[in-house]
C-alpha positions in Angstrom: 32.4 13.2 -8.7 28.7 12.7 -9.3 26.9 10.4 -11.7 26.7 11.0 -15.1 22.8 13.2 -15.8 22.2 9.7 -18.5 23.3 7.3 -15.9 21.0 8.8 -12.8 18.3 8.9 -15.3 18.4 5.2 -16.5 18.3 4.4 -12.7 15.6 6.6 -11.9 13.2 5.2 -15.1 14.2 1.7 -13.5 13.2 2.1 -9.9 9.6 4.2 -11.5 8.6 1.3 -13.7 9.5 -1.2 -11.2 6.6 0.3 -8.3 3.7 -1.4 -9.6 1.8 1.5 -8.2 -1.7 0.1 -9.2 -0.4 -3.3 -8.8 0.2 -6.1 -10.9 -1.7 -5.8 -14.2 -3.9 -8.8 -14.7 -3.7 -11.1 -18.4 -6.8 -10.8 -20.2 -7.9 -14.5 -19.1 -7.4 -13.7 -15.5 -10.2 -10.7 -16.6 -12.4 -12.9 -18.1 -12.4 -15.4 -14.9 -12.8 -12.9 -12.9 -15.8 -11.3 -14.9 -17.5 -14.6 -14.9 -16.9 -15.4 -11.1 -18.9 -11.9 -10.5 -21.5 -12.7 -12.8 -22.6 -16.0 -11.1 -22.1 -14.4 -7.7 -25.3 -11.6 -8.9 -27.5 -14.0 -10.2 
């Protein structure tokens, strides 16, 4: 028979949160590197 309607669900939350669609969110340090790599790059 077919999956249980909790079991396909658990699987289908796993393979959504695990697409990255906007990749990989960057730590807040990797933000301020970046930030000052730009700014020395304008001036």
């Amino acid at each position: 028979m077919t999956q249980s309607k909790r079991q396909e669900e658990r699987q289908w939350k796993g393979r959504k949160q695990s697409q990255n669609p906007h990749g990989k969110v960057k730590s807040f340090e990797q933000l301020v590197e970046d930030a000052g790599k730009n700014e020395s790059e304008i001036k």
